[in-house]
Each structure stands twice: as structure tokens, then as C-alpha cells.
N, C-alpha and C positions, 0 to 999 in steps of 0.2 A: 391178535394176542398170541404170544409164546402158548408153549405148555405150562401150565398153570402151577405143577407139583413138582418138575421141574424148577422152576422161576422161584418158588419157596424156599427149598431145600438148597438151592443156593445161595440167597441171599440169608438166611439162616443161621448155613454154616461160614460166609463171608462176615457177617455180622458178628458171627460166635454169641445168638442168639438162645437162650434159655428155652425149652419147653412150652414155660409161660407164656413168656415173649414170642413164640411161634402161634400159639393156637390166638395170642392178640393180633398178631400179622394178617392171622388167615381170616378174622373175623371182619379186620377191617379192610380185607381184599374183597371179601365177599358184600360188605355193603358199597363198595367202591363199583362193584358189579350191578350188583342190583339197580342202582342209581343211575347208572350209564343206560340198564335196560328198559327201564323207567322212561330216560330223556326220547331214546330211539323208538319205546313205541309213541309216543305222544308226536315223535316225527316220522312216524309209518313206517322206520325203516325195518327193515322185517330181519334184515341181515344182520344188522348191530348188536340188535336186541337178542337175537339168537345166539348170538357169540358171546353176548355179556351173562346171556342168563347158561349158557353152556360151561363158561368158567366160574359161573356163580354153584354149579349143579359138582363139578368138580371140585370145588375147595369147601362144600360143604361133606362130599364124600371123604376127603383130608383128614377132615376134624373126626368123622365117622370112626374112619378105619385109625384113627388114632387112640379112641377109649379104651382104658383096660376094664374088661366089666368083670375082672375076676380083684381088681382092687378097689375098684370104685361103686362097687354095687346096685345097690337102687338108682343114684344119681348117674349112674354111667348107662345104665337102664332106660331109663328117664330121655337122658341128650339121644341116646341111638331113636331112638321111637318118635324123638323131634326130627333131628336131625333126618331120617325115612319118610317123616310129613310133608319137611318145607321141600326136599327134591319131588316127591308125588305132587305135589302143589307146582312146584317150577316145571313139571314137565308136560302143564297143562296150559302153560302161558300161549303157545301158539294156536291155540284156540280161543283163547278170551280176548275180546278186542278192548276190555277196560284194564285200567290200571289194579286194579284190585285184588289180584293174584300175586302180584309184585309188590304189592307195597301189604300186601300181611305178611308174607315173607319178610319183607324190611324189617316190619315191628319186630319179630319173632327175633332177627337176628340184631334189632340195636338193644333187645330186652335182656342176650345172651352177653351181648357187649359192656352193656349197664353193669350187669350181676359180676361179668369175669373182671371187672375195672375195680372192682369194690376187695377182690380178694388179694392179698397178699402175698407174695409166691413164698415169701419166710413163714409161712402162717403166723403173722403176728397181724392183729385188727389192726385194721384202718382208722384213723379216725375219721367222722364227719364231722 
């Protein structure tokens, strides 16, 4: 795998992608990762895995070092304090020989996925 933040910022700005549409890019990079390191531990490979959940541990720093917590407040609050769990959590994958450290992770990030698909980058509601 390239550089990870690298590989964003230019397909991004090749894209002439939005903001919005960046932090959906990186979310669904990151489950794209998680997945891969999911498939690699159930096939032992130690190396795979490590490299999926290393660019998983990077594009979740992305999104990190992306909050403004002086406009977004509690909520920008809130994702950093997520966002500082699921890499404590990931950086503990090389010791857990089950999948279960990866796949709360997953949840945690298809639940961000869910929520950021719902909102509107015009702020205008969605309908269901």
C-alpha cells in the first residue's frame, strides 16, 4: 500500500472533491482496510493484516487531525475521543489472535458511516 494521506489528498484534489466527500472517501478507506485485515487474520497472515490495519490506524488519524474542535464543539469532542479509542483498540490487534478487536472497530466505523451518509453537506434534511 502507497502512503495512505498522500493517496487521499490526491485523489481529492484530482477529484475536486468537497470536504464532505473527503472525510466519506476516508471512511470508506478505512472500512476497505479493516476488511482486508479481517480476511488476513482468519488467513494467519501477520503481514497483510498489519499493513491493513496500519493504513486503517492512519486514515483514522486523517479524520482526527481534520476536526475543528473550536467550531464543532462537543461533537468534534466526542469523534476525537472516538477516533483516540478505535487506534488504542487497533494497536492492540497484534495481540489478539480473534477477530473481535477488528470487527468493533468495523462496527464503530460503519456506525460513523451510517450517521455521515444521513447528513447533507447543503444542510438541508434528507429524507428517509
Amino acid at each position: 500500500m502507497t502512503n495512505p494521506a498522500k493517496t487521499y489528498e490526491s485523489v481529492a484534489q484530482d477529484q475536486d472533491l468537497t470536504p464532505y466527500q473527503a472525510v466519506e472517501l476516508l471512511l470508506d478507506g478505512a472500512l476497505e482496510c479493516i476488511s482486508t485485515a479481517i480476511i488476513a487474520q482468519q488467513e494467519n497472515n501477520v503481514a497483510e493484516r498489519g499493513e491493513a490495519v496500519g493504513t486503517t490506524i492512519t486514515i483514522i488519524g486523517l479524520l482526527q487531525d481534520s476536526l475543528d474542535k473550536s467550531l464543532g464543539g462537543d461533537l468534534a469532542e466526542n469523534l476525537d475521543g472516538l477516533y483516540d479509542y478505535m487506534t488504542r483498540r487497533l494497536a492492540t490487534v497484534s495481540v489478539d489472535k480473534t477477530p473481535h478487536t477488528l470487527e468493533e472497530v468495523q462496527g464503530i466505523v460503519v456506525q460513523l458511516r451510517d450517521g455521515w451518509a444521513q447528513i447533507d453537506p447543503k444542510n438541508e434534511p434528507k429524507e428517509l
